[in-house]
N, C-alpha and C positions, 0 to 999 in steps of 0.2 A: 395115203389118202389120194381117190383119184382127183382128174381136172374137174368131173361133174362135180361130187361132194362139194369139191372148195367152189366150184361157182353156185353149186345151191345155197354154201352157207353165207354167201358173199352176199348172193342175191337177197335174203333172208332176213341179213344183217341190214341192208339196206334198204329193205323194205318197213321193219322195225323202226329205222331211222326217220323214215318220211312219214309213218301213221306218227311218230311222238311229233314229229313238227307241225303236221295237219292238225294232230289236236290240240296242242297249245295254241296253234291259230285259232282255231275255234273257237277254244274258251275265251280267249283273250276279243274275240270278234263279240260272241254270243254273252257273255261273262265280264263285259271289261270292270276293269279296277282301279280307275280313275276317280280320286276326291281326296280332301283333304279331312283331317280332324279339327274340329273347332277348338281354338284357343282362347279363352277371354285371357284379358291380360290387361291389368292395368297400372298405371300411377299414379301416384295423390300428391296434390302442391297445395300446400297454405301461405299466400301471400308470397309465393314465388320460391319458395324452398320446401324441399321434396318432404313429404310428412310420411314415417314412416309407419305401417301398422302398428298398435297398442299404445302408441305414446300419445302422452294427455295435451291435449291444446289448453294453454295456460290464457284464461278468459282476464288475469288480473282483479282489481278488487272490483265487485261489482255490488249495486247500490239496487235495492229492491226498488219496482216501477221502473227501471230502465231498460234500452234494448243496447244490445254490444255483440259487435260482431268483427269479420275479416274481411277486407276489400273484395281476397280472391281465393276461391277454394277453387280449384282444377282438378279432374281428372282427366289421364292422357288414357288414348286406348293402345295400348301396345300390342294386341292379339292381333286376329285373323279374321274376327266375325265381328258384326255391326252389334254394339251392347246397348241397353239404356240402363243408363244410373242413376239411383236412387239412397236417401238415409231416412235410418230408421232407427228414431230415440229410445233406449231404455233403460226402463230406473227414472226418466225424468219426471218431475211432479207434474200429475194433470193441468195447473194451471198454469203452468212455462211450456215456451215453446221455444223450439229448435226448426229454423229454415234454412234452405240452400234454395237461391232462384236456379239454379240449373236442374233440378230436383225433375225425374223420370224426361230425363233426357235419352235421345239418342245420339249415340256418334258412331261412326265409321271409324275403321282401323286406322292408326294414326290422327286421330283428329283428338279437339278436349274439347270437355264442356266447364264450362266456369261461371263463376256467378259469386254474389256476396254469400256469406254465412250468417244468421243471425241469431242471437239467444237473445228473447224476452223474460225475463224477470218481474214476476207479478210484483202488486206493490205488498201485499200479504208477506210475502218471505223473509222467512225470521232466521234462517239457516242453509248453507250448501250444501245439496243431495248427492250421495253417490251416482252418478250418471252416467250415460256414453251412448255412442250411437254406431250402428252397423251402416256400412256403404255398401251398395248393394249393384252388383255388377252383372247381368241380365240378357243371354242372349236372345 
């Protein structure tokens, strides 16, 4: 092979080389790919010990006409995006009610929102319903 060849194919080669870098700059200029994916992520405390999903909050005996509740229901945000939280009863009888004062909150990553829990028990109730409630984590 002569000395031209090999400097055409040099030249060539290295021409090749600087369009792939010109256009990965490009893209990356024109194109960029910078962001994250949203994570919610959360954790749930009753009364200061970590409540874990499906297990039953044991309410104890409870007396119809009474309310009975938990000092402190918490959620932590352990994700990446600002969530608001929420619960949402079901199966429970029209006339009982289930509250959280922190109830469509917002919090930011790393932050908790906390508040009492309470169930009202009408004075009507002859019997305990099968129940439960979804928490609802909201970016």
């Amino acid at each position: 092979m002569t000395a031209i060849k090999k400097s055409l194919i040099a030249i060539a080669l290295l021409a090749l080389f600087i369009g792939m870098v010109a256009a990965h700059t490009a893209i990356k200029y024109f194109y960029p790919n910078i962001g994250t994916i949203n994570q919610p992520s959360i954790e749930v405390y009753l009364d200061g010990q970590k409540y874990e999903n499906n297990t039953a909050i044991d309410w104890g005996a409870c007396d119809a006409g009474a309310t009975y509740g938990f000092f402190n229901f918490s959620v932590l945000n352990t994700g990446n995006t600002n969530l608001t939280v929420y619960i949402v009863p079901h199966g429970l009888p029209s006339n009982w009610t289930l509250t959280w004062e922190a109830n469509n909150t917002l919090i930011q990553p790393n932050e908790m929102a906390s508040g009492w829990l309470n169930l009202t028990i009408p004075e009507t109730a002859t019997e305990w319903p099968t129940w439960g409630f979804y928490l609802y984590a909201k970016p």
